[in-house]
C-alpha positions in Angstrom: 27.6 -13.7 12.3 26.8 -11.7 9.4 25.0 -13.4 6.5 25.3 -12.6 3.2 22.3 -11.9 0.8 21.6 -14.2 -1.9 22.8 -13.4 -5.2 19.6 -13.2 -7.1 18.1 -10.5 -4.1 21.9 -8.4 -4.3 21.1 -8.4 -8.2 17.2 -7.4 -7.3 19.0 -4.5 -5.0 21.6 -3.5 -7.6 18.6 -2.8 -10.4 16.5 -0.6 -7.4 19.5 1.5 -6.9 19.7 1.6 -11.0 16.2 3.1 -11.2 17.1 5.7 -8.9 16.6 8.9 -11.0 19.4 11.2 -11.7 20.9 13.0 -8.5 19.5 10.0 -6.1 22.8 8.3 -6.4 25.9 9.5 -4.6 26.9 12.9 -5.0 29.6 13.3 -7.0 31.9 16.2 -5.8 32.0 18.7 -8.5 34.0 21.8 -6.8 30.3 23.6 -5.8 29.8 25.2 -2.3 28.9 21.8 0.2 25.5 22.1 1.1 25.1 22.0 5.6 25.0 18.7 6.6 21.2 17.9 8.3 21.3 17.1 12.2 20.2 13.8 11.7 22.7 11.3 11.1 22.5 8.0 9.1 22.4 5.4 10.7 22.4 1.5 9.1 20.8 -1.3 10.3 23.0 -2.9 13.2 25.1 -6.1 13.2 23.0 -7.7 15.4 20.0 -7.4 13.1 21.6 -8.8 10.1 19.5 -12.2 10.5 17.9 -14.8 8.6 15.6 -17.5 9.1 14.6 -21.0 7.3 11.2 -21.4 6.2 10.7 -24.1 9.4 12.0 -21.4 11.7 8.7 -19.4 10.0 6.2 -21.9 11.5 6.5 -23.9 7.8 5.8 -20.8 6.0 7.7 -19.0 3.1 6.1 -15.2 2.6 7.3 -15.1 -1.1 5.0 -18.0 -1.7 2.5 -18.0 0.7 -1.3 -19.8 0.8 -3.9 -18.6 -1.9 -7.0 -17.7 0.4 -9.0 -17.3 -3.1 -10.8 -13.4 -3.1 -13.5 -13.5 -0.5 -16.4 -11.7 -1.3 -14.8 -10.2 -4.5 -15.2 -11.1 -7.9 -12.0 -12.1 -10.1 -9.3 -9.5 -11.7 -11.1 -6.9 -13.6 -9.0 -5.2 -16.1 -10.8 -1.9 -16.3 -8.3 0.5 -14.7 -5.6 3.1 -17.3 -2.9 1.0 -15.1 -3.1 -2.1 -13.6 -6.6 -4.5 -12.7 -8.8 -4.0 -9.5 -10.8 -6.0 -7.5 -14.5 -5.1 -6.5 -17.3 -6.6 -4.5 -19.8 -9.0 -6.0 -22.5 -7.1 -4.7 -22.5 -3.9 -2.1 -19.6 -1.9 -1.3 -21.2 1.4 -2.7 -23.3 3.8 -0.6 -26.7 5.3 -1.3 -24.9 7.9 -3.6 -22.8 5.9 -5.1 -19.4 7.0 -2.9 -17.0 4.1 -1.8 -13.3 3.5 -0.8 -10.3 2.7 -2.9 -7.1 1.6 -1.7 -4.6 1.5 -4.8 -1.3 -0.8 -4.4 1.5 -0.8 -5.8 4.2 -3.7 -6.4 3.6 -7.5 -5.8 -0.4 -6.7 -6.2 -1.1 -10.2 -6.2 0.9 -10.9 -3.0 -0.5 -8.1 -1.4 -3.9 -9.3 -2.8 -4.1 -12.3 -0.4 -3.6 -10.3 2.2 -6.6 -8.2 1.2 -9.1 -10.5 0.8 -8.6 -11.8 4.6 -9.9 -8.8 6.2 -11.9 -6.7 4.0 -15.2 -6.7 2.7 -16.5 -3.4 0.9 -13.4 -2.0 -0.6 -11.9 -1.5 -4.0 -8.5 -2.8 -4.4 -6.1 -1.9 -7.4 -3.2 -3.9 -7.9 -0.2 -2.7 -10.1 2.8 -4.3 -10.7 4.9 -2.6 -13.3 8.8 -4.6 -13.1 11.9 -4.4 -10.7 13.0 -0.9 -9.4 11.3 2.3 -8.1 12.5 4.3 -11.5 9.4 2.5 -13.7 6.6 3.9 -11.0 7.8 7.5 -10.5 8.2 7.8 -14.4 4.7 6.0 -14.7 3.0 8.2 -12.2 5.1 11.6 -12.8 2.6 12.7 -14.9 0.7 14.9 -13.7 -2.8 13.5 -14.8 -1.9 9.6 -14.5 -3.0 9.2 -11.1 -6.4 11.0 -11.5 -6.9 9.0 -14.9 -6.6 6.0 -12.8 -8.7 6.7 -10.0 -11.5 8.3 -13.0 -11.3 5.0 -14.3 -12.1 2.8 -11.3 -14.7 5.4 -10.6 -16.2 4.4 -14.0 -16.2 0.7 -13.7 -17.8 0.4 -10.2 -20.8 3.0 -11.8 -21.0 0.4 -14.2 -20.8 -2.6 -12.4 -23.6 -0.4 -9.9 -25.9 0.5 -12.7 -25.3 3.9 -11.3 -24.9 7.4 -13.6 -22.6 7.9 -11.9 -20.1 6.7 -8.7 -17.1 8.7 -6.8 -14.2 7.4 -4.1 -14.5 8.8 -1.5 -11.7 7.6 0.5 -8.8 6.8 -1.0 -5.5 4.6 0.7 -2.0 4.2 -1.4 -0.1 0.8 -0.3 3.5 -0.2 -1.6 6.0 -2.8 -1.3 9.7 -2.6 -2.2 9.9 -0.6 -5.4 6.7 0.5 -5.3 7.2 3.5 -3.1 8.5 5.0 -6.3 4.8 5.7 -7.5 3.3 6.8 -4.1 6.1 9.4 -4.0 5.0 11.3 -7.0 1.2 11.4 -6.5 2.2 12.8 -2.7 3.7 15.6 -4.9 0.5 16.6 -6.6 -2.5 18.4 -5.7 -4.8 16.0 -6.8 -2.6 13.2 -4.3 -2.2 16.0 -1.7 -5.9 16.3 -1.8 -7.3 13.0 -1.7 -5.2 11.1 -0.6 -6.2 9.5 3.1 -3.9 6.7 4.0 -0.2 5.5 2.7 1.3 2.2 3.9 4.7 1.8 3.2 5.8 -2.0 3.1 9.8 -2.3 3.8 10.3 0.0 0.6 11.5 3.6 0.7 15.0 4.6 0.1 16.9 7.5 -1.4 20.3 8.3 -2.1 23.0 9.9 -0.5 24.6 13.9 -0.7 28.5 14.0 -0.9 28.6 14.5 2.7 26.6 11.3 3.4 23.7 12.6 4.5 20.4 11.6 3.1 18.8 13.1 -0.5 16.2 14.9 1.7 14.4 16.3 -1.2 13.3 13.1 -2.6 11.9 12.1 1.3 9.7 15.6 1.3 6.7 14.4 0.4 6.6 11.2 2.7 7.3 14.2 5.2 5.0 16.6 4.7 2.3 13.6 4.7 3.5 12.4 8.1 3.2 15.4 9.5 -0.3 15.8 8.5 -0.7 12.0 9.7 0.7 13.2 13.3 -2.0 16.0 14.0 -4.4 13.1 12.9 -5.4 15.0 9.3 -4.2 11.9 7.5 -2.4 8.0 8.6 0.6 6.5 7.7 2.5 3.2 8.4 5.6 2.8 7.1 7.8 -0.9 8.4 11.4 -2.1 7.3 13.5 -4.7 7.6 17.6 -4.4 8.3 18.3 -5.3 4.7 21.5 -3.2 3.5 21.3 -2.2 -0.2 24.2 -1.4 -2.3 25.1 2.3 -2.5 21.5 4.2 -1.5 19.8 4.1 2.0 18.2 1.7 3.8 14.7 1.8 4.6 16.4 1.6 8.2 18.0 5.1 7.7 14.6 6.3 5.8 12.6 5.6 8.8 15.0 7.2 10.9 15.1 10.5 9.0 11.1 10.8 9.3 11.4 10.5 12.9 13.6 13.1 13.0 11.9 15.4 11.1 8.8 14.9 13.1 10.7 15.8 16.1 11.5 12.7 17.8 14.3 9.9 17.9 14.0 6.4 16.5 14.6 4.4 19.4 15.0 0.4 20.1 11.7 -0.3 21.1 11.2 -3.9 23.0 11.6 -6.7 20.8 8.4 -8.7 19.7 7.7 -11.6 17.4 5.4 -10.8 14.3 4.1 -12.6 11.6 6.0 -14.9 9.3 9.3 -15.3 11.8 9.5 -11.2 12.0 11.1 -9.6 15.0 10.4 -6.1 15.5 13.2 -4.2 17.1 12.3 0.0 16.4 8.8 0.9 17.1 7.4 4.7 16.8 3.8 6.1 17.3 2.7 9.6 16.8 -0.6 10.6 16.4 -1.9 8.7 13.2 2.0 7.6 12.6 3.0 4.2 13.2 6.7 3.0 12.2 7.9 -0.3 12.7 11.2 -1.7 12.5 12.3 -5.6 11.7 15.5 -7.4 11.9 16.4 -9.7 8.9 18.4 -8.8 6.0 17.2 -11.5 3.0 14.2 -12.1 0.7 12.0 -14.0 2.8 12.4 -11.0 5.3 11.8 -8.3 2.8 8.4 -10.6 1.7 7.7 -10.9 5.2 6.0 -7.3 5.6 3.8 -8.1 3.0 2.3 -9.7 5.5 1.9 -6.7 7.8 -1.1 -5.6 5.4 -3.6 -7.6 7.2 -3.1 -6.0 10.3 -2.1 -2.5 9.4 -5.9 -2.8 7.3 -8.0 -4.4 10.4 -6.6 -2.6 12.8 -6.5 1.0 11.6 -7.9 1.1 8.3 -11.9 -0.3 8.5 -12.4 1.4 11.6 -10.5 4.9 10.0 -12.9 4.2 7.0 -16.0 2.2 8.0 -16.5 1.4 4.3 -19.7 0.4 2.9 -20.1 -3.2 3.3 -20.0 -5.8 0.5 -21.0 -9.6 -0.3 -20.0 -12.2 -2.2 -22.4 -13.8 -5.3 -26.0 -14.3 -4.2 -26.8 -18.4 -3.9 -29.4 -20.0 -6.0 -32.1 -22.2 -4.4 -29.8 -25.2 -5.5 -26.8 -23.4 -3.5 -24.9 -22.2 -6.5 -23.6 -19.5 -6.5 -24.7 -16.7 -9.6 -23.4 -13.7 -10.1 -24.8 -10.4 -8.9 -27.2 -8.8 -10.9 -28.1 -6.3 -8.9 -26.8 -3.0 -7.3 -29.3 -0.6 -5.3 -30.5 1.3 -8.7 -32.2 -1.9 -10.0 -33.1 -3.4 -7.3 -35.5 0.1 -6.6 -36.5 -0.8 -10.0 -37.7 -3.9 -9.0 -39.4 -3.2 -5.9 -41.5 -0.2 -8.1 -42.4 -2.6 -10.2 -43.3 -5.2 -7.6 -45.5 -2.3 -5.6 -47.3 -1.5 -8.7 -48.4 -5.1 -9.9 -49.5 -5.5 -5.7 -51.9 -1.8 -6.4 -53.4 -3.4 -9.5 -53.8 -6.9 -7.7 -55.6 -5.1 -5.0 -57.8 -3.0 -6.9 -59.1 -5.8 -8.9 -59.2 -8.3 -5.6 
């Protein structure tokens, strides 16, 4: 039988459909010539997925407050970024020439943070939370610099952190959960995103609203199109998962998912159920290329915080050996086993093996 969501998560849904920029809403029907419905059809999550589960039928574990792993090799939040804070190996994580990887996330960053921390080892992470609904990231990222400001910045901090003139990101991954899809939609619309851009993971969050005739605001979903494509011929990746959650008045991430099948030429179909992390049951399954969409039953907040838990995974499995970032390490130990920070990136420590080579000539020319 059909639960109901809770009344704080309907309110959370409410404020996401709010956000929604003008025209993302329904269509009202103003007298002007009705636009050719799509071919693909909208289909909501079905009534057999409408599930929830207790936090014992999660193996004892509740994914909106889940167990703090501390950060691994990485030093604490660093509050250099225009936007948000970042998270950057104590020592290592930078090549020769001072390139590394970036994956930039957006929405729950300290959630998604824990996740993070379990499986990698070399790359920057940005967190940015910025408050409840899609409508505060696509206004903060709309402009048309923001995004490259951002990445600048980071690129900044790690020279610093280095000792290097200079460092650059080489690759770069966007992540999102829930509302957060509202910033990686408008950095996929410019060149500098279009550009630079390697991997988007797309956590249960991607919605749009509907045209009069109840078909999907397609031009809202074009540029989570056009990189899926790319991600198909295997120019790019992308990973989008959602739950069965129905939100009030817009489309589902259900029906989102659905309409990017579709428009890579496919059909979403039930794929065989399997048991995921954190009590999720996958029910829809999809690969293409370097496209993987994955499909969840549940329909409350513990399921929506649930895929945040798909991050791990998603950065294990495809993402190290996509990027095979440089390496890093945690805090060097002391000869008491303390652990000090890390003085040292690859420019000094060049410096100190000159220095080291020249007091060894003088030694052996007096010796």
């Amino acid at each position: 039988m059909t639960s109901s969501l809770p009344r704080f998560f309907s309110a959370l849904l409410a404020l996401v459909a709010l956000a929604l920029p003008a025209g993302r809403a329904l269509a009202e029907d103003d007298g002007a010539e009705t636009k050719k419905a799509s071919a693909f059809v909208p289909a909501k999550p079905t009534e057999a997925s409408q599930t929830q589960k207790t936090v014992d039928e999660r193996g004892g574990i509740n994914p909106c407050m889940t167990e703090d792993p501390g950060n691994g090799v990485y030093e604490p939040w660093n509050r250099a970024p225009t936007v948000g804070q970042m998270l950057i190996p104590s020592r290592g994580g930078v090549t020769k020439d001072g390139k590394f990887d970036v994956i930039v996330h957006f929405h729950g960053h300290d959630p998604a943070r824990k996740e993070f921390v379990r499986v990698m080892d070399g790359v920057v992470f940005v967190g940015i939370t910025l408050g409840i609904g899609s409508g505060v990231y696509g206004e903060t990222f709309a402009a048309p610099n923001a995004f490259k400001e951002l990445i600048a910045s980071v690129e900044e901090e790690v020279a610093k952190k280095r000792g290097l003139k200079s460092a650059k990101a080489r690759k770069i991954g966007l992540s999102a959960w829930s509302a957060g899809y509202g910033a990686v939609e408008q950095i996929l619309r410019q060149d500098f995103g279009k550009e630079r851009v390697d991997s988007v993971i797309l956590l249960d969050g991607l919605h749009a609203g509907y045209n009069g005739d109840g078909s999907l605001n397609d031009g809202q979903l074009t540029p989570f199109v056009d990189f899926a494509k790319r991600a198909k011929a295997g120019k790019r990746f992308f990973f989008f998962s959602h739950s069965s959650i129905i939100p009030p008045g817009y489309a589902s991430t259900t029906e989102t998912a659905g309409y990017i099948v579709h428009k890579l030429g496919a059909k979403y179909k039930t794929g065989k159920s399997r048991k995921d992390r954190w009590g999720l049951e996958q029910n829809h399954k999809f690969d293409s290329g370097n496209v993987h969409i994955r499909g969840y039953d549940g329909n409350d907040k513990m399921d929506h915080c649930a895929h945040i838990g798909l991050l791990r995974d998603v950065l294990k499995v495809h993402i190290k050996p996509r990027w095979k970032s440089p390496k890093g390490f945690g805090p060097k130990k002391t000869e008491g086993g303390e652990k000090t920070a890390d003085k040292g990136d690859k420019a000094e420590k060049k410096k100190k093996k000159k220095k080291k080579k020249a007091a060894d000539r003088k030694t052996a020319k007096r010796e």
